[in-house]
LUMDRENMAR-434993 format. One record per residue (C-alpha): x, y, z. Coordinates in steps of 0.02 Angstrom, whole numbers, plus 50000, padded with zeros to 5 digits. Each point is the difference from the previous one (the first is absolute). Example, Ala and Ser with C-alpha at 12.3 -4.5 7.8 and 13.67 -1.06 7.14 Angstrom:
LUMDO; 50615; 49775; 50390
LUMDO; 50069; 50172; 49967
***
This chain:
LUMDO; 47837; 52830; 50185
LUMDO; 50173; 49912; 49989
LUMDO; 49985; 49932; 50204
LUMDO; 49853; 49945; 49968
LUMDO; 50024; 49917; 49824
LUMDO; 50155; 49913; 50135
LUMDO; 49885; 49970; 50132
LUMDO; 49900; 49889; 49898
LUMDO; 50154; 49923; 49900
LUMDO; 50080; 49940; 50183
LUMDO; 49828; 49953; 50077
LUMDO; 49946; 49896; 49820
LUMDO; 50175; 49944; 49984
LUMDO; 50024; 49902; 50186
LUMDO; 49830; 49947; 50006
LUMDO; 50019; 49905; 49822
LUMDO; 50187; 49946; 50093
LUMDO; 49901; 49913; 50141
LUMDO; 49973; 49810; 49892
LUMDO; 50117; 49877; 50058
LUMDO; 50093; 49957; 49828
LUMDO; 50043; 49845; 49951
LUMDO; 50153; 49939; 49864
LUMDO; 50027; 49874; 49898
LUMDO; 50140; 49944; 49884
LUMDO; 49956; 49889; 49865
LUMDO; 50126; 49880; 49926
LUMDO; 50181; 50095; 49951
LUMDO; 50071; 49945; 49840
LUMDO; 50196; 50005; 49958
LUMDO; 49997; 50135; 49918
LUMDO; 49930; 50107; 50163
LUMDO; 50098; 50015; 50126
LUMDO; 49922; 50142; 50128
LUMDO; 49827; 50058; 49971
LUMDO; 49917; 50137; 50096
LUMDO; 49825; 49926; 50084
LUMDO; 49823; 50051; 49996
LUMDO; 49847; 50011; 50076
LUMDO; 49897; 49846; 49953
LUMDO; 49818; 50077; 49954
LUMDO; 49853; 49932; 49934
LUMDO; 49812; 50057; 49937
LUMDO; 49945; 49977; 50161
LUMDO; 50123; 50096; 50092
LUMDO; 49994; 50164; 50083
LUMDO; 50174; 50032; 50021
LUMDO; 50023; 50081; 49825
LUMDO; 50013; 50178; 50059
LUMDO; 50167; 49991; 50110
LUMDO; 50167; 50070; 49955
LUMDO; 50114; 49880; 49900
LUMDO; 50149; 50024; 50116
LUMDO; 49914; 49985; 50168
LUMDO; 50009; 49856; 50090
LUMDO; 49869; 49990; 50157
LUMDO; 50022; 49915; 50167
LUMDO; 49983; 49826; 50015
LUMDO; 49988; 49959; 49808
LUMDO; 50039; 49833; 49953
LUMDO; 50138; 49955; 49852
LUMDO; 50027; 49817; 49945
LUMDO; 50159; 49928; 49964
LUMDO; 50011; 49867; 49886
LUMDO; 50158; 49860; 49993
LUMDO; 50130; 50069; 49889
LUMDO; 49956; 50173; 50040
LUMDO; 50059; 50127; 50132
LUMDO; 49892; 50136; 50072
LUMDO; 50055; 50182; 50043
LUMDO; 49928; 50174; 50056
LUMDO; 50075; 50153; 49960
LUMDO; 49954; 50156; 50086
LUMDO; 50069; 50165; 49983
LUMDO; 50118; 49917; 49871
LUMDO; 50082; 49906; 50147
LUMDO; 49954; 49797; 50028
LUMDO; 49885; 49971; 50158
LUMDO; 49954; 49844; 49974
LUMDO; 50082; 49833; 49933
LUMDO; 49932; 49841; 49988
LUMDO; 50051; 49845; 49906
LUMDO; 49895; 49863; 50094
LUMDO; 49844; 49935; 49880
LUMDO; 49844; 50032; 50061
LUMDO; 49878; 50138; 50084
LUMDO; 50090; 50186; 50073
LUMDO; 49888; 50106; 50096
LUMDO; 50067; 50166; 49985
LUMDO; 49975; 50085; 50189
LUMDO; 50134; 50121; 50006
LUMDO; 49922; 50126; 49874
LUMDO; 50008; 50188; 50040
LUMDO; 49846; 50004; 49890
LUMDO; 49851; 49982; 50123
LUMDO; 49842; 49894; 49980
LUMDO; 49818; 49987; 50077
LUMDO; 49990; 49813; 49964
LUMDO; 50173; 49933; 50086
LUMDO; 50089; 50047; 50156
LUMDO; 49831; 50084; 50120
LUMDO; 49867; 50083; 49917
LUMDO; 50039; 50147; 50137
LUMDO; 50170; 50007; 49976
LUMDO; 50000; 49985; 49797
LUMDO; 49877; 50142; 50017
LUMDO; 50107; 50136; 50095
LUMDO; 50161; 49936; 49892
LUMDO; 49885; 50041; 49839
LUMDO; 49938; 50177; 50041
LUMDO; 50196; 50038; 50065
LUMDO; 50022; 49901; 49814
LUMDO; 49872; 50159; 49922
LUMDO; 50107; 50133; 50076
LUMDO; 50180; 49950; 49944
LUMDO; 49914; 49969; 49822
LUMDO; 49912; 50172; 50024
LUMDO; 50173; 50085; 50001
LUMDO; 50055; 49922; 49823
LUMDO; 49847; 50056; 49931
LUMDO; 49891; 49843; 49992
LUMDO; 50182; 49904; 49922
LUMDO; 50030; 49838; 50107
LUMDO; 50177; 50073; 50027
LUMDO; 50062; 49793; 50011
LUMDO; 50053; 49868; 49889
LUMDO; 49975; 49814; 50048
LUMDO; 50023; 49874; 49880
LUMDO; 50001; 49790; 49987
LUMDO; 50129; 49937; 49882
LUMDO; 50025; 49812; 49968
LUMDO; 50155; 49900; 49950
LUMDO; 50041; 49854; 49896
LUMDO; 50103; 49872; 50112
LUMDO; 49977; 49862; 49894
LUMDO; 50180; 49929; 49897
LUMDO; 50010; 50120; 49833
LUMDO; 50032; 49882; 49861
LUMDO; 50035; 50002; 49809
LUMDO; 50139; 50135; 49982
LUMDO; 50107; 49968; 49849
LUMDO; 50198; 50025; 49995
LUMDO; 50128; 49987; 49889
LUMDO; 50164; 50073; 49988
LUMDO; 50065; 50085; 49865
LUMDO; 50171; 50000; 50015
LUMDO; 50092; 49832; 50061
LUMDO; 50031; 50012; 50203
LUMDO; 50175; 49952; 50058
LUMDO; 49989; 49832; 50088
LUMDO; 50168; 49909; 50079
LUMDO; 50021; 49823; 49945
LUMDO; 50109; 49890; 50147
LUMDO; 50042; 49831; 49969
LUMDO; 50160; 49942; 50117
LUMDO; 49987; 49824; 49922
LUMDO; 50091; 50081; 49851
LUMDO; 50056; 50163; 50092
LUMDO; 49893; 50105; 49887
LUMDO; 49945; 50195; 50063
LUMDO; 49944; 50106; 49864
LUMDO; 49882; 50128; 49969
LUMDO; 49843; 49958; 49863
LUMDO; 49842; 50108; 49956
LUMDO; 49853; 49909; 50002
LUMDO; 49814; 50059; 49951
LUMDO; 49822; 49948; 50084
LUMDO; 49830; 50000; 49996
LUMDO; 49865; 49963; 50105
LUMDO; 49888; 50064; 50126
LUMDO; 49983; 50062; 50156
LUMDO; 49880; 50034; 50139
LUMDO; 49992; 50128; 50160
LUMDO; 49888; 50059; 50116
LUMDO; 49973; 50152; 50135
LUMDO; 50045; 49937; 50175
LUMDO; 49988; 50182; 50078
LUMDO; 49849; 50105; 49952
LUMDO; 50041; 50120; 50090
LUMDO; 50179; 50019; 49936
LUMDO; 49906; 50001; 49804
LUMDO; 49877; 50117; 50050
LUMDO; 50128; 50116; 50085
LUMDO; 50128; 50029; 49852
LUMDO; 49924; 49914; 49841
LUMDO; 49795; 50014; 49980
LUMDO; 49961; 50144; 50116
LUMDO; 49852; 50059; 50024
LUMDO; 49915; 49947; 49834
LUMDO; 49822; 50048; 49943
LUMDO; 49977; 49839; 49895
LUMDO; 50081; 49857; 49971
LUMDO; 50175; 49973; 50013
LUMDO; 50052; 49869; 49848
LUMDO; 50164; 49909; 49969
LUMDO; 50065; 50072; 49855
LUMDO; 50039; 50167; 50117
LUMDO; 50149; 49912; 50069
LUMDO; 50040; 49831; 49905
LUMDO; 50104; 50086; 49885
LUMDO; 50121; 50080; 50140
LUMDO; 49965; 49806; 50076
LUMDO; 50061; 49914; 49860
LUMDO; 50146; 50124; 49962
LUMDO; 50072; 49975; 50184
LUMDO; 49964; 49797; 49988
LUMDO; 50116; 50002; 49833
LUMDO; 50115; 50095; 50092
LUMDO; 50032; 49901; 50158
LUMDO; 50003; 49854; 49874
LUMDO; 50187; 50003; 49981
LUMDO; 50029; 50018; 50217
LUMDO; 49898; 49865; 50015
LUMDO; 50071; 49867; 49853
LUMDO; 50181; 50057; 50097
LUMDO; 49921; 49892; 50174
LUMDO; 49935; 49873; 49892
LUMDO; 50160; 49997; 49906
LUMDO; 50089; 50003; 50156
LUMDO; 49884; 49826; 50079
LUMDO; 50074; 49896; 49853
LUMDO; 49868; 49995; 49915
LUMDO; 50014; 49977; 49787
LUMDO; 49896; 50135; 49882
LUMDO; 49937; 49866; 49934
LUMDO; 49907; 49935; 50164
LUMDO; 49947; 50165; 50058
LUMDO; 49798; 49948; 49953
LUMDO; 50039; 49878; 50126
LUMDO; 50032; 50125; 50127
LUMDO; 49875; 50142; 49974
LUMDO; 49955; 49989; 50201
LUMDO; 50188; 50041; 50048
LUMDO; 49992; 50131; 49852
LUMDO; 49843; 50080; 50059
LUMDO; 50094; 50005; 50175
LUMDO; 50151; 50117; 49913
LUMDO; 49885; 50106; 49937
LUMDO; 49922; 50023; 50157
LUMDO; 50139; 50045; 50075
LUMDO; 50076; 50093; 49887
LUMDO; 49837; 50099; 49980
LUMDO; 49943; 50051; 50167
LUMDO; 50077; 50157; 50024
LUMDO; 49870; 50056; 49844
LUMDO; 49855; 49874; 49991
LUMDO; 49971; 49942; 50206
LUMDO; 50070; 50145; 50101
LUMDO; 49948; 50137; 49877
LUMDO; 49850; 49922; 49931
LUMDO; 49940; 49871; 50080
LUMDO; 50007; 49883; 49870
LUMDO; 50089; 49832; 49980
LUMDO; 50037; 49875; 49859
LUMDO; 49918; 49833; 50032
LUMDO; 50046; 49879; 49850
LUMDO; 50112; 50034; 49865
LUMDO; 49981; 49872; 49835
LUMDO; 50128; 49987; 49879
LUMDO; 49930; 49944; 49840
LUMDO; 50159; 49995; 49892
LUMDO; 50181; 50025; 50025
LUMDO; 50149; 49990; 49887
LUMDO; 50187; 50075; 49974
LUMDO; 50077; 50059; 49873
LUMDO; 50033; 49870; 49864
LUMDO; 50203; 50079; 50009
LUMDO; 49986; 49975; 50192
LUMDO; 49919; 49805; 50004
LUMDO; 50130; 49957; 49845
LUMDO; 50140; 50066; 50125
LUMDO; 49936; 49898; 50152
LUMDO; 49974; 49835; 49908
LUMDO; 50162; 50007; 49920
LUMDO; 50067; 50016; 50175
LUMDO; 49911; 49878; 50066
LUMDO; 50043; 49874; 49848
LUMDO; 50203; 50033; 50025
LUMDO; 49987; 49982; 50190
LUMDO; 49936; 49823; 49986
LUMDO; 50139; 49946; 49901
LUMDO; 50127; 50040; 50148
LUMDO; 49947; 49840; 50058
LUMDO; 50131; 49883; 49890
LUMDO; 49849; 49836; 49996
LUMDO; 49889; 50127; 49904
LUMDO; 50136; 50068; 49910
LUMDO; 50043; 49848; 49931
LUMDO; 49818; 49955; 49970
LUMDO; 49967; 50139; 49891
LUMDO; 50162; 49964; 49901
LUMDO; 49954; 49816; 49959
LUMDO; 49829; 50090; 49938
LUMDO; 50102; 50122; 49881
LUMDO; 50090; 49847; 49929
LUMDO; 49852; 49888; 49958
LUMDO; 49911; 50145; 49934
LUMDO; 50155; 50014; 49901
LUMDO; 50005; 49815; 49947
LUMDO; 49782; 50022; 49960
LUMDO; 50089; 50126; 49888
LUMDO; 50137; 49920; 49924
LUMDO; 49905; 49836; 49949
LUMDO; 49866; 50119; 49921
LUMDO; 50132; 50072; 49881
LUMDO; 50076; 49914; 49853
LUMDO; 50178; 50015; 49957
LUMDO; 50097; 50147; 50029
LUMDO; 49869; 50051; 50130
LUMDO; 50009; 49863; 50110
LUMDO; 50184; 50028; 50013
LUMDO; 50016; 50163; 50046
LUMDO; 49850; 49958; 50141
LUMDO; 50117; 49867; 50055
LUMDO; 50149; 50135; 49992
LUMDO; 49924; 50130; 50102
LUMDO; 49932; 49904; 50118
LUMDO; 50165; 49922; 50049
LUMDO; 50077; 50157; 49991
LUMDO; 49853; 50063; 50127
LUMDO; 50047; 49844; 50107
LUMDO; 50188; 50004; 50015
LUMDO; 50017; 50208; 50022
LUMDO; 50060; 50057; 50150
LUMDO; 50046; 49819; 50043
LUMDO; 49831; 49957; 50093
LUMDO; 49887; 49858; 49929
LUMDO; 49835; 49938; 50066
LUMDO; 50102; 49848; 50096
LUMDO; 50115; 50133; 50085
LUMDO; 49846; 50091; 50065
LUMDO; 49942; 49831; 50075
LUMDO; 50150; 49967; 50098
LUMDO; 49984; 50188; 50088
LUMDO; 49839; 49971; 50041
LUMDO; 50032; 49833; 50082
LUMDO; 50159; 50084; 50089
LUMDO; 49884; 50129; 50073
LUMDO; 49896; 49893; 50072
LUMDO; 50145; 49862; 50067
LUMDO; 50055; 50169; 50092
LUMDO; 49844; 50068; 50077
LUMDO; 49988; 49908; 50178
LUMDO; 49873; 49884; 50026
LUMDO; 49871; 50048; 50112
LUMDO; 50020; 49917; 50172
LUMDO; 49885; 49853; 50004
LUMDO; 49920; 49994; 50188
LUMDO; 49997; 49830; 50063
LUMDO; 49814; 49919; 50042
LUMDO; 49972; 49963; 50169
LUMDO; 50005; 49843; 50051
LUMDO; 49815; 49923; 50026
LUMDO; 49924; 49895; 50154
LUMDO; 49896; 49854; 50027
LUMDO; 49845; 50032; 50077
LUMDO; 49924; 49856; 50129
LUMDO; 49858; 49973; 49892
LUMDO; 50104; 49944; 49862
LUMDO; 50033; 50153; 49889
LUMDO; 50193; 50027; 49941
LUMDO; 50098; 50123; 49935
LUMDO; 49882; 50151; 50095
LUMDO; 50082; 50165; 49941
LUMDO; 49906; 50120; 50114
LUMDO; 49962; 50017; 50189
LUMDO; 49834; 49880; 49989
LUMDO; 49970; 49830; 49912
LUMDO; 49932; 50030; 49831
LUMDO; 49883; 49840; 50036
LUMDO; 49945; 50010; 50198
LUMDO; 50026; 50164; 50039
LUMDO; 50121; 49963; 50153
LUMDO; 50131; 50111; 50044
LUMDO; 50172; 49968; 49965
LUMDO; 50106; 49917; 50146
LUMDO; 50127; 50120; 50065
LUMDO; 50161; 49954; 49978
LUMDO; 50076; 49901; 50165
LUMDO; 50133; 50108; 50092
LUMDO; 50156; 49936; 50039
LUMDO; 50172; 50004; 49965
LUMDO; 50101; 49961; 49825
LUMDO; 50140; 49894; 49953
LUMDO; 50160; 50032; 49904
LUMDO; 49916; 49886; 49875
LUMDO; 49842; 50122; 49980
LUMDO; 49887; 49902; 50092
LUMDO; 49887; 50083; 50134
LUMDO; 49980; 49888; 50154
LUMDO; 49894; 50010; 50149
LUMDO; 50103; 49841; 50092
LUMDO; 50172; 49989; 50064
LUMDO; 50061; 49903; 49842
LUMDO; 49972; 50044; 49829
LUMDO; 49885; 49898; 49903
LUMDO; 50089; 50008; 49835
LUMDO; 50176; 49973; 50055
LUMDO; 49995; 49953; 50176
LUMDO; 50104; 50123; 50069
LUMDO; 49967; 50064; 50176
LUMDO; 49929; 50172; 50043
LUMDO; 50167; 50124; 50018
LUMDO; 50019; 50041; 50179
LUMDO; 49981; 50171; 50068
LUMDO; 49901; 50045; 49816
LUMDO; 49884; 50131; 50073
LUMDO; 49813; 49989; 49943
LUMDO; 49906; 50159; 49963
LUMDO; 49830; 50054; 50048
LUMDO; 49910; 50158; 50011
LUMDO; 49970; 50047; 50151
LUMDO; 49874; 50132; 49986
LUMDO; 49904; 49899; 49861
LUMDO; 50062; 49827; 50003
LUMDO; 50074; 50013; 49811
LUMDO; 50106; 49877; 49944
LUMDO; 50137; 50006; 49870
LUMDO; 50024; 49870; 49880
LUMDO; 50165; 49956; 50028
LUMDO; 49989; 50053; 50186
LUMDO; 50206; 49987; 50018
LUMDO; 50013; 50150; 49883
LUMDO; 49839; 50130; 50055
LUMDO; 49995; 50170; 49924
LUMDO; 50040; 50152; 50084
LUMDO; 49811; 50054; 50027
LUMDO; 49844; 49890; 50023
LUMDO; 49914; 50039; 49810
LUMDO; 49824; 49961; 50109
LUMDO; 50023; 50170; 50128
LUMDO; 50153; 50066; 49980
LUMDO; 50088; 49928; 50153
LUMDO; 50170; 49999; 50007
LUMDO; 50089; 49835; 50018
LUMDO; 50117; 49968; 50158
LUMDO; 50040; 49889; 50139
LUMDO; 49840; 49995; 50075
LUMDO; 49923; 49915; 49830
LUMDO; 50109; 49832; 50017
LUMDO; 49888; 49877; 50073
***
């Protein structure tokens, strides 16, 4: 009675098996992020008898933008696809009448009978369509509890100290390797897979690699109080000093990280303004700025008392302007020392400009700013003791004649010519060629 009661389960069970399936993933939310697929049926279906875990040859599963597509059988992936659009399934060891030759799908479905025979009627296989959410993963909240160390650089004032600052904000990942996810976070899941499985270990890691991560911002000279300004290169820490967990382990990468808020301690910003306020006064001009301030606050002061008042206003405030022997006027004359001692910077003397034929003067480039001509080279010949370059035998400023025996240099690879060609340079600064006998015209 049992072989046949399995008889009839194998023979029932592959000929329900033998409708081409077809799958469909409707729209993922955020809070889904791997959902197992099913069979799309309808009233006026047939294929409501088949096994829930058998996929049959040539079945057709639709992938949707956003989503990725994968078969599992045996509990090991055997397909993968990621591409939108229509996959024909033609690889399955689960035979059908309708796809692949009606002959062949035939003898592959009674051989089908047999193997099911010997588990009783059971399929003996597990095939199953699971579906992942690609798209960016958005809205998770963080916030850390205790302030994060952060490194505040500023060489203008040769500051370098330690602070603890606290953010807020939100951040955004997504899964960039399914297969990675599937492998050592989801699994093999009979339902959905949601995000509240794993944004709890997320957001514990993200607050963790926080305080890595402000250390290379730190370290790019960037303030606390820009970091909103910089969430892309802060996004780009965390990345890397996440992927050992999140990308290699699983497959999952942070794509935008917001700050909403920062702030320091008020101890720690107290510190660094104070720091900053005394560092400006190295600078004697401000110095003595801020102490003419003091004293006409002190004046304001004194001329809003009456009697006794006034006079000890006027008492401390030339007490406050005499100690140490440094007054405002003092201060002054530093600052002006300073900056008679700093060299001037070196002005660089404007070339001289040229008249163009059409009319232009005082052309600074190598064409007229008016015609467009190019500008005339500069006629070769030889230069006087008086600095005039001459092209005649006598010079036209002084009248002197051309020195005898002056050689005249030329180029003779590339016909350069020096401007003062008594005195050429050792190498032609057109090709390289060194100057020698055979360059004196």
């Amino acid at each position: 009675m049992g072989l046949l009661k399995a008889g009839v389960g194998a023979m029932g069970g592959v000929l329900a098996d033998q409708w081409r399936e077809y799958f469909y993933c409707e729209a993922l939310s955020a809070d889904v992020l791997v959902t197992k697929g099913e069979k799309r049926t309808s009233a006026r279906t047939s294929n409501i008898k088949g096994d829930e875990n058998i996929i049959s040859n040539g079945s057709i599963i639709a992938v949707n933008d956003g989503q990725c597509m994968m078969i599992v059988e045996q509990g090991k992936v055997a397909e993968f696809c990621a591409e939108p659009g229509e996959f024909v399934w033609d690889s399955s060891t689960e035979p059908s009448v309708f796809y692949g030759g009606f002959g062949k799908g035939l003898v592959d479905t009674f051989k089908r009978i047999g193997k099911r025979f010997t588990f009783g009627g059971d399929t003996g296989k597990d095939q199953r369509v699971y579906f992942f959410n690609t798209k960016e993963i958005v809205g998770n909240k963080y916030g850390t509890a205790n302030p994060v160390p952060f490194r505040v650089v500023d060489a203008n004032i040769g500051l370098d100290m330690d602070i603890g600052i606290r953010c807020f904000g939100e951040y955004s990942y997504k899964i960039i390797d399914p297969m990675l996810f599937y492998t050592n976070v989801s699994g093999n899941v009979t339902a959905d897979y949601t995000r509240d499985n794993i944004d709890g270990m997320l957001k514990t890691e993200l607050l963790t690699a926080l305080q890595p991560a402000f250390a290379k911002i730190s370290a790019m000279g960037i303030r606390y109080s820009a970091v909103p300004g910089h969430t892309a290169e802060l996004a780009d820490a965390l990345n890397e000093v996440l992927s050992q967990k999140w990308v290699q382990l699983r497959g999952v990468k942070v794509i935008s990280f917001g700050v909403s808020s920062i702030s320091a301690n008020a101890e720690d910003e107290a510190t660094i303004k104070e720091l900053q306020k005394s560092a400006v006064f190295r600078n004697p001009n401000m110095a003595a700025a801020h102490l003419v301030g003091a004293q006409a606050d002190a004046m304001k002061a004194a001329a809003a008392n009456e009697g006794s008042g006034a006079f000890m206003a006027f008492a401390g405030m030339n007490m406050a302007q005499n100690t140490g022997g440094m007054n405002a006027q003092n201060l002054f004359q530093m600052g002006q020392q300073q900056q008679q001692s700093q060299p001037a910077s070196p002005q660089v003397a404007a070339a001289p400009g040229w008249d163009c034929e059409c009319g232009h003067k005082d052309n600074s480039g190598k064409f007229c700013a008016d015609c467009g001509k190019p500008k005339p080279e500069q006629a070769a010949g030889w230069t006087c003791s008086c600095g005039a370059v001459n092209k005649g035998k006598f010079c036209a400023e002084c009248g002197k004649p051309k020195p005898a025996g002056v050689p005249q240099y030329k180029c003779d690879k590339c016909g350069w010519e020096p401007e003062d060609k008594t005195n050429p340079p050792k190498f032609c600064p057109e090709c390289g060629d060194p100057f020698d006998d055979g360059d004196i015209e």
